[in-house]
LUMKOLMI-35911 format. One record per atom (N, C-alpha, C, CB): residue number from 1; atom name; x, y, z. Coordinates in nm, 3 decimals. Glycine has a CB too. Example, Ala and Ser with C-alpha at 12.3 -4.5 7.8 and 13.67 -1.06 7.14 Angstrom:
+-----+------+---------+---------+---------+
! pos ! site !      c1 !      c2 !      c3 !
+-----+------+---------+---------+---------+
!   1 !    N !   1.319 !  -0.569 !   0.780 !
!   1 !   CA !   1.230 !  -0.450 !   0.780 !
!   1 !    C !   1.320 !  -0.330 !   0.780 !
!   1 !   CB !   1.131 !  -0.447 !   0.905 !
!   2 !    N !   1.285 !  -0.225 !   0.708 !
!   2 !   CA !   1.367 !  -0.106 !   0.714 !
!   2 !    C !   1.290 !   0.003 !   0.787 !
!   2 !   CB !   1.408 !  -0.060 !   0.572 !
+-----+------+---------+---------+---------+
//
This chain:
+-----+------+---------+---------+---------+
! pos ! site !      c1 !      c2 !      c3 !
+-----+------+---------+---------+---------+
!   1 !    N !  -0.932 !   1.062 !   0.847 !
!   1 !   CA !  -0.877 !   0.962 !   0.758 !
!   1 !    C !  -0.814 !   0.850 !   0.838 !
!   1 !   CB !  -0.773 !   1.025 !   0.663 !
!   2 !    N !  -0.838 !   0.725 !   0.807 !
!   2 !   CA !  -0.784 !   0.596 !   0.857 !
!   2 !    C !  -0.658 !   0.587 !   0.863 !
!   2 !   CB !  -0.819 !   0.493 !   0.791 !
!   3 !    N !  -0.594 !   0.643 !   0.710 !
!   3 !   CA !  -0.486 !   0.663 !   0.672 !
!   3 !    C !  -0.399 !   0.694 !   0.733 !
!   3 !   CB !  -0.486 !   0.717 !   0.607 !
!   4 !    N !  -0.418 !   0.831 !   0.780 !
!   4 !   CA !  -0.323 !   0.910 !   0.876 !
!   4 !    C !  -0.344 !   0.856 !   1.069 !
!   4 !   CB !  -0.376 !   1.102 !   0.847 !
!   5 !    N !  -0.442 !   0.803 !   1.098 !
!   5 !   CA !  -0.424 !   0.747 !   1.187 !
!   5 !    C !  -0.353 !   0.670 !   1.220 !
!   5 !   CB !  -0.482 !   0.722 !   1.205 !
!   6 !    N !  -0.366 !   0.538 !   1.137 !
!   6 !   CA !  -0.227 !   0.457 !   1.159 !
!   6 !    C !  -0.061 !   0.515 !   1.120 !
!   6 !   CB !  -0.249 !   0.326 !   1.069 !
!   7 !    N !  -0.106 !   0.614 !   1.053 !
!   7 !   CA !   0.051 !   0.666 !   1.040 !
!   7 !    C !   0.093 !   0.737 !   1.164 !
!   7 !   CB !   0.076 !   0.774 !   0.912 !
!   8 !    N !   0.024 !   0.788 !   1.215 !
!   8 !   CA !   0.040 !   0.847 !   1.354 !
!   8 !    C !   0.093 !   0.750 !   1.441 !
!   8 !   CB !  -0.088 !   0.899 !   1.412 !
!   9 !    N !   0.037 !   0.615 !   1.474 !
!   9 !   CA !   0.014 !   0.530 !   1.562 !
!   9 !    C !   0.180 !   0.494 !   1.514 !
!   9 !   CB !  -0.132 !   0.422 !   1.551 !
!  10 !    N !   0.197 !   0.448 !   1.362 !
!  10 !   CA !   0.345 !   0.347 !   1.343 !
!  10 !    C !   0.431 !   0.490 !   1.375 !
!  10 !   CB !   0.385 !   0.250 !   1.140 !
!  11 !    N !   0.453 !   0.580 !   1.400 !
!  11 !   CA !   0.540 !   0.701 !   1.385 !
!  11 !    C !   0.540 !   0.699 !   1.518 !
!  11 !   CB !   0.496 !   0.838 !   1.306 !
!  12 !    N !   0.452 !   0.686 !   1.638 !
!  12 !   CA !   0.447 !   0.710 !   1.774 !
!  12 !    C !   0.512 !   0.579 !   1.857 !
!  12 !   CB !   0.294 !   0.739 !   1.812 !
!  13 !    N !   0.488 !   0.423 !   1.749 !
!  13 !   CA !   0.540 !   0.318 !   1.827 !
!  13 !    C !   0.661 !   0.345 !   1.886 !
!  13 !   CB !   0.553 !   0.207 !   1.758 !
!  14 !    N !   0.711 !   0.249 !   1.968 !
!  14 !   CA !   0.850 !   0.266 !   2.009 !
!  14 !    C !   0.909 !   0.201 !   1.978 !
!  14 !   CB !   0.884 !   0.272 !   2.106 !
!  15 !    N !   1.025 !   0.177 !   1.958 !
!  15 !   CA !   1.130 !   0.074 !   1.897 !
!  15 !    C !   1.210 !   0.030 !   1.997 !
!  15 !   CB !   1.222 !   0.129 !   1.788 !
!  16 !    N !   1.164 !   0.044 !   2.130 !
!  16 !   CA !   1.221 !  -0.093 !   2.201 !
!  16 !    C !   1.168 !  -0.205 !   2.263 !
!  16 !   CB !   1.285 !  -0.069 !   2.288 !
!  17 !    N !   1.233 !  -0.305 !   2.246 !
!  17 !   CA !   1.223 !  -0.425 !   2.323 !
!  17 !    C !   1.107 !  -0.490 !   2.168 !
!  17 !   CB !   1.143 !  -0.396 !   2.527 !
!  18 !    N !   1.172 !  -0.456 !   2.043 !
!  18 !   CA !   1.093 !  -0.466 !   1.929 !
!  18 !    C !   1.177 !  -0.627 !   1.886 !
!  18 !   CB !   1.107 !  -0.310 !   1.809 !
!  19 !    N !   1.136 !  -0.750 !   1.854 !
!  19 !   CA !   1.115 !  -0.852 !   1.826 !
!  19 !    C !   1.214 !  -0.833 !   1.682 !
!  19 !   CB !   0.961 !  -0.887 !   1.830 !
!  20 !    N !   1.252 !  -0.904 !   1.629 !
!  20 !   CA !   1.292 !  -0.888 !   1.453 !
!  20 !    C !   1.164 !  -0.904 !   1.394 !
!  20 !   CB !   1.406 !  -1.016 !   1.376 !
!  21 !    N !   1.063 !  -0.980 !   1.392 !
!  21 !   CA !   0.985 !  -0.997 !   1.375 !
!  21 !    C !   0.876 !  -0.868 !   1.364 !
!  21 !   CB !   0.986 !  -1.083 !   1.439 !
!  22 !    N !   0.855 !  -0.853 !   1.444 !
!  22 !   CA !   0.829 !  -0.738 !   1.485 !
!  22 !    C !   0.896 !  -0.618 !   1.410 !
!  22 !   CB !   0.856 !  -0.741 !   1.612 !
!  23 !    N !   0.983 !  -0.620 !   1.379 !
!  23 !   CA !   1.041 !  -0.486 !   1.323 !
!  23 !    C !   1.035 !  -0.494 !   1.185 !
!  23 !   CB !   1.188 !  -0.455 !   1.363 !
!  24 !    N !   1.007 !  -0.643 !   1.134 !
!  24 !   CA !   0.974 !  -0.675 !   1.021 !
!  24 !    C !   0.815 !  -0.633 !   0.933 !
!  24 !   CB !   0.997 !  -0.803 !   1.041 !
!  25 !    N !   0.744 !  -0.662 !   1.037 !
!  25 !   CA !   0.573 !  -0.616 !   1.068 !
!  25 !    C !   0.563 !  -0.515 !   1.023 !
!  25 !   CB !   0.512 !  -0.598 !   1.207 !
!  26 !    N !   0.683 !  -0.388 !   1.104 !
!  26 !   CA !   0.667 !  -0.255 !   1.173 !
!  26 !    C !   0.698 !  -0.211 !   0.957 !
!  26 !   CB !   0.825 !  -0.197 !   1.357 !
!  27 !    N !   0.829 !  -0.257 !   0.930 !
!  27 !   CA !   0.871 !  -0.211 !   0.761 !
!  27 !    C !   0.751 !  -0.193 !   0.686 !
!  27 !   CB !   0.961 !  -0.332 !   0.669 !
!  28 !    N !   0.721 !  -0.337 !   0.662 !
!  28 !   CA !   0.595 !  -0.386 !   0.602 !
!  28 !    C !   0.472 !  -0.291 !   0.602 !
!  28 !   CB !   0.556 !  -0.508 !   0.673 !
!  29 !    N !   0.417 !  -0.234 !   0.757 !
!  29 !   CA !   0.333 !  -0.164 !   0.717 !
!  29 !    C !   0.372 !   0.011 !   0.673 !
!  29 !   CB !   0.241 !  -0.187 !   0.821 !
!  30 !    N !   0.491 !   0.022 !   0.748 !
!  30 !   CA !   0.527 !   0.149 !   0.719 !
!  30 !    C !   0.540 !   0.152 !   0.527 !
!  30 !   CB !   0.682 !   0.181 !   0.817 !
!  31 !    N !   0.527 !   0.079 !   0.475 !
!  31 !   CA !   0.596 !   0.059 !   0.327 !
!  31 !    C !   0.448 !   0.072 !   0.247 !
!  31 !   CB !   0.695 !  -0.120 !   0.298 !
!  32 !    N !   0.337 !  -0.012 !   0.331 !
!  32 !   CA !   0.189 !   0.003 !   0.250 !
!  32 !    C !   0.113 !   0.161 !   0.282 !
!  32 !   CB !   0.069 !  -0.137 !   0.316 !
!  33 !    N !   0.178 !   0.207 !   0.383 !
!  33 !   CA !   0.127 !   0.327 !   0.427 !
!  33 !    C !   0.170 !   0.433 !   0.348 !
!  33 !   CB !   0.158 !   0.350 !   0.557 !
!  34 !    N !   0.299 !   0.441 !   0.319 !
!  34 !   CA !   0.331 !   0.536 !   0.247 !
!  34 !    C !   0.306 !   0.519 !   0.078 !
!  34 !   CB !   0.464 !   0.556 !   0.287 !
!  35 !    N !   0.300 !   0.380 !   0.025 !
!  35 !   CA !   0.230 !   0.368 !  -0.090 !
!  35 !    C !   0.082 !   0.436 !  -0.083 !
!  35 !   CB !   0.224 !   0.224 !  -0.122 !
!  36 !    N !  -0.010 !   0.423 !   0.011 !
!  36 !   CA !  -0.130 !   0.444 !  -0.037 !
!  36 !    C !  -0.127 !   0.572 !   0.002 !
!  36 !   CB !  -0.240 !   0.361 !   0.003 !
!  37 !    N !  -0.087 !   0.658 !   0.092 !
!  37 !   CA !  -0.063 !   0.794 !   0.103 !
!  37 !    C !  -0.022 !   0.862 !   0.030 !
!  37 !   CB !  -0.011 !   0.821 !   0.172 !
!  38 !    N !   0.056 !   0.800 !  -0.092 !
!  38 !   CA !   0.127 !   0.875 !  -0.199 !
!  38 !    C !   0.003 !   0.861 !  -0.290 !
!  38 !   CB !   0.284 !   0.811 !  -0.258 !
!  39 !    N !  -0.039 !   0.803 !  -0.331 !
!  39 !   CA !  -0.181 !   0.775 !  -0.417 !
!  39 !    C !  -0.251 !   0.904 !  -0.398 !
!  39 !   CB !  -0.286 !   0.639 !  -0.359 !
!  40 !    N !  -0.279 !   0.921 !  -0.278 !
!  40 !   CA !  -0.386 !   1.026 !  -0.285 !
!  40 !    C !  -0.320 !   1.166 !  -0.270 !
!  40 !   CB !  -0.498 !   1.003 !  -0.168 !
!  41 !    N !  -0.189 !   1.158 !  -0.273 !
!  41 !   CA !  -0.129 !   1.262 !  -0.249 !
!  41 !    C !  -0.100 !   1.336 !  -0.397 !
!  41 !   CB !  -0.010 !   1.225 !  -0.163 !
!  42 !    N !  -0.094 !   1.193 !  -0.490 !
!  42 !   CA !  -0.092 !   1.228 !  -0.634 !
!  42 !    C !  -0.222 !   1.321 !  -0.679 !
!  42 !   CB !  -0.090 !   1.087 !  -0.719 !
!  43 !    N !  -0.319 !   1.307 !  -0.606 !
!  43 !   CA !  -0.442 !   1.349 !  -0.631 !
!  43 !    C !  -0.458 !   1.519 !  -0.597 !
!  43 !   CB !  -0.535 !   1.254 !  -0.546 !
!  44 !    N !  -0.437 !   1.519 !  -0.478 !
!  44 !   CA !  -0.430 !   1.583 !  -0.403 !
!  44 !    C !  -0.358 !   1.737 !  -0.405 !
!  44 !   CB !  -0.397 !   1.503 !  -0.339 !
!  45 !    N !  -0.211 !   1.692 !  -0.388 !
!  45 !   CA !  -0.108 !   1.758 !  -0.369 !
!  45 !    C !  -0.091 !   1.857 !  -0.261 !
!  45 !   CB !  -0.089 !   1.805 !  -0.471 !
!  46 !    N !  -0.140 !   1.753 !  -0.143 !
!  46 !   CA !  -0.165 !   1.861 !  -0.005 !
!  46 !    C !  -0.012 !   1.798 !   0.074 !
!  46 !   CB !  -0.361 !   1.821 !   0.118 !
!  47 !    N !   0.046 !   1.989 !   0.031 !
!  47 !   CA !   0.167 !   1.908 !   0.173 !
!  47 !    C !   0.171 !   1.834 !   0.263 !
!  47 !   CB !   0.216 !   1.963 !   0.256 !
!  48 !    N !   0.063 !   1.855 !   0.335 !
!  48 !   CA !   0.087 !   1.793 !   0.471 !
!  48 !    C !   0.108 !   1.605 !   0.458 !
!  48 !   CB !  -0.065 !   1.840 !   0.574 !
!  49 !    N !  -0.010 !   1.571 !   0.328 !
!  49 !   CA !   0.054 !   1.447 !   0.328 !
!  49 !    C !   0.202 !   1.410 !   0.277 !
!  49 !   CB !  -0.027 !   1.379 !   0.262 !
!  50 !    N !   0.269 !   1.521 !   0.227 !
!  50 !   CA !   0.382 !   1.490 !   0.173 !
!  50 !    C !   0.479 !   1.516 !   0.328 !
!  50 !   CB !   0.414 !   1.590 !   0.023 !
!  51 !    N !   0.466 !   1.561 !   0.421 !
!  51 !   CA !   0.563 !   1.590 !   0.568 !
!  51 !    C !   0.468 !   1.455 !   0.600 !
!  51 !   CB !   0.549 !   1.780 !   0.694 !
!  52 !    N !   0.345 !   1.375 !   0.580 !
!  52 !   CA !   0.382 !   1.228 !   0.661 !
!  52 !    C !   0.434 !   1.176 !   0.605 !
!  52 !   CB !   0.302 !   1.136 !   0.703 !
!  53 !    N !   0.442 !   1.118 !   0.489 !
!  53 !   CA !   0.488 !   1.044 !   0.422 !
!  53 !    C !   0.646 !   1.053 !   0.426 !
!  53 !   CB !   0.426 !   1.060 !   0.311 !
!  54 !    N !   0.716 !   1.179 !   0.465 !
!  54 !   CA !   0.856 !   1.189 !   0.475 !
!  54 !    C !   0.899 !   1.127 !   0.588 !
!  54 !   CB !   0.903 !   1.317 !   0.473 !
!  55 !    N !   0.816 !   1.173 !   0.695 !
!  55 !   CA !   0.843 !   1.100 !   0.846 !
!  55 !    C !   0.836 !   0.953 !   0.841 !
!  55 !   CB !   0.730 !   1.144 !   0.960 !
!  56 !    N !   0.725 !   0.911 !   0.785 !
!  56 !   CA !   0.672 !   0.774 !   0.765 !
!  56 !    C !   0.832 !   0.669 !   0.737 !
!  56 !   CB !   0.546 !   0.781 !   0.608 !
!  57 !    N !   0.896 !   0.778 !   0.612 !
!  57 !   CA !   0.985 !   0.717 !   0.541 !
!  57 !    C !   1.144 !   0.716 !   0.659 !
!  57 !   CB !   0.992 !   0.810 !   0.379 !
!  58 !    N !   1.154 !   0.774 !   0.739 !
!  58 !   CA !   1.223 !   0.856 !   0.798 !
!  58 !    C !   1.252 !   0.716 !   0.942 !
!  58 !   CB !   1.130 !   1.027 !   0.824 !
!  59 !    N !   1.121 !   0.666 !   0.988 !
!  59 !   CA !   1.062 !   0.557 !   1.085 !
!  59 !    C !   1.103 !   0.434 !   1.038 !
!  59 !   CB !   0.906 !   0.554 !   1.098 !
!  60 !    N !   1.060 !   0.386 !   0.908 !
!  60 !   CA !   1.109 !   0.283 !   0.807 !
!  60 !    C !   1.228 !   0.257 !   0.806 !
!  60 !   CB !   1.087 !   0.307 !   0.688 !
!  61 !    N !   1.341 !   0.417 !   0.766 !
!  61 !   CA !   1.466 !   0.412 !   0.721 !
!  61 !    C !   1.571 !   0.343 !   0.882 !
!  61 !   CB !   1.504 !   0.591 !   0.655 !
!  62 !    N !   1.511 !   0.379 !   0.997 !
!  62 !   CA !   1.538 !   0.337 !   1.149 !
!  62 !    C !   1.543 !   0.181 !   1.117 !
!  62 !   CB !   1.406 !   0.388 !   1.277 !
!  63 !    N !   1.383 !   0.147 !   1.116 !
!  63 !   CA !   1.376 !   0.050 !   1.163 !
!  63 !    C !   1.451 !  -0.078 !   1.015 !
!  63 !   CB !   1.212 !   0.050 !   1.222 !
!  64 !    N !   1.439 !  -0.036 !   0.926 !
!  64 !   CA !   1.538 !  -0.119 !   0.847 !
!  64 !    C !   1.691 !  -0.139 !   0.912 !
!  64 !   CB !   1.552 !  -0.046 !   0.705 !
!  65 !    N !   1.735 !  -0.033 !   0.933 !
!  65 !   CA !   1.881 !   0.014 !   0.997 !
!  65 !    C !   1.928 !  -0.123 !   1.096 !
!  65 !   CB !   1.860 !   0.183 !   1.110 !
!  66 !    N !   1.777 !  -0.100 !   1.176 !
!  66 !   CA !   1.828 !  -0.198 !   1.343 !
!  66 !    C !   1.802 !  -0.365 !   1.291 !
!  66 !   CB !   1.680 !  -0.154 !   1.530 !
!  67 !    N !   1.735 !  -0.380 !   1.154 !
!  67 !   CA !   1.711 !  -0.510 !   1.087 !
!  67 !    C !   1.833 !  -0.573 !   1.025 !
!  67 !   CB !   1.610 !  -0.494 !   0.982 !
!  68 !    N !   1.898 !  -0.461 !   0.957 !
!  68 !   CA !   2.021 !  -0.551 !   0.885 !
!  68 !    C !   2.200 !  -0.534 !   0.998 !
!  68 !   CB !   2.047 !  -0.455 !   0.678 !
!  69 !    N !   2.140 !  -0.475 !   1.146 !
!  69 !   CA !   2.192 !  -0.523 !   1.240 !
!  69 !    C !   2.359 !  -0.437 !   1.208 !
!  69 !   CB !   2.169 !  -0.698 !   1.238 !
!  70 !    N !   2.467 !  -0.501 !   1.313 !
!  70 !   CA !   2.574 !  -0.438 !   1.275 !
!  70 !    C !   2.701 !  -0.518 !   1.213 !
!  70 !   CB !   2.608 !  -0.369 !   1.384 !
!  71 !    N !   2.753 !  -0.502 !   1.134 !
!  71 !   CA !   2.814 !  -0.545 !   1.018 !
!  71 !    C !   2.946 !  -0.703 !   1.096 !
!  71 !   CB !   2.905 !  -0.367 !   0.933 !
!  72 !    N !   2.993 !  -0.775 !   1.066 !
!  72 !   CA !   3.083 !  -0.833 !   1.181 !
!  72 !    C !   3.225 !  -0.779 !   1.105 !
!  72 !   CB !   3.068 !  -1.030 !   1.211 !
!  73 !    N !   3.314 !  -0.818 !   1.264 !
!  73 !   CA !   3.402 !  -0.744 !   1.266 !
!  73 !    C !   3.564 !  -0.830 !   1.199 !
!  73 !   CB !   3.392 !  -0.692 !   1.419 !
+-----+------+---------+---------+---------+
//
């Protein structure tokens, strides 16, 4: 599956020396990935896509984190 390839690939990136831009990219696809993974998961109902899709969400929840930066003081 195509699917799970790139989920592999955005789950394996690294998150340093990551651009905002870039980390913006990184949301974006993590966000279409787990939409269309859930689709067929509706179908489906094979755990395993439900443990990517958690991780998937898990990568996202990071890289949002380092986007809205740290609060001022």
């Amino acid at each position: 599956m195509d699917l799970l390839n790139k989920a592999k690939e955005l789950e394996d990136m690294k998150m340093n020396n990551m651009s905002t831009s870039d980390r913006v990219v990184a949301s974006r696809e993590a966000k279409k990935l787990i939409l269309a993974i859930n689709e067929i998961y509706k179908q489906t109902k094979d755990p395993d896509l439900m443990d990517v899709m958690k991780r998937l969400t898990d990568k996202k929840r990071k890289i949002e984190k380092r986007l809205k930066g740290r609060p001022a003081a």
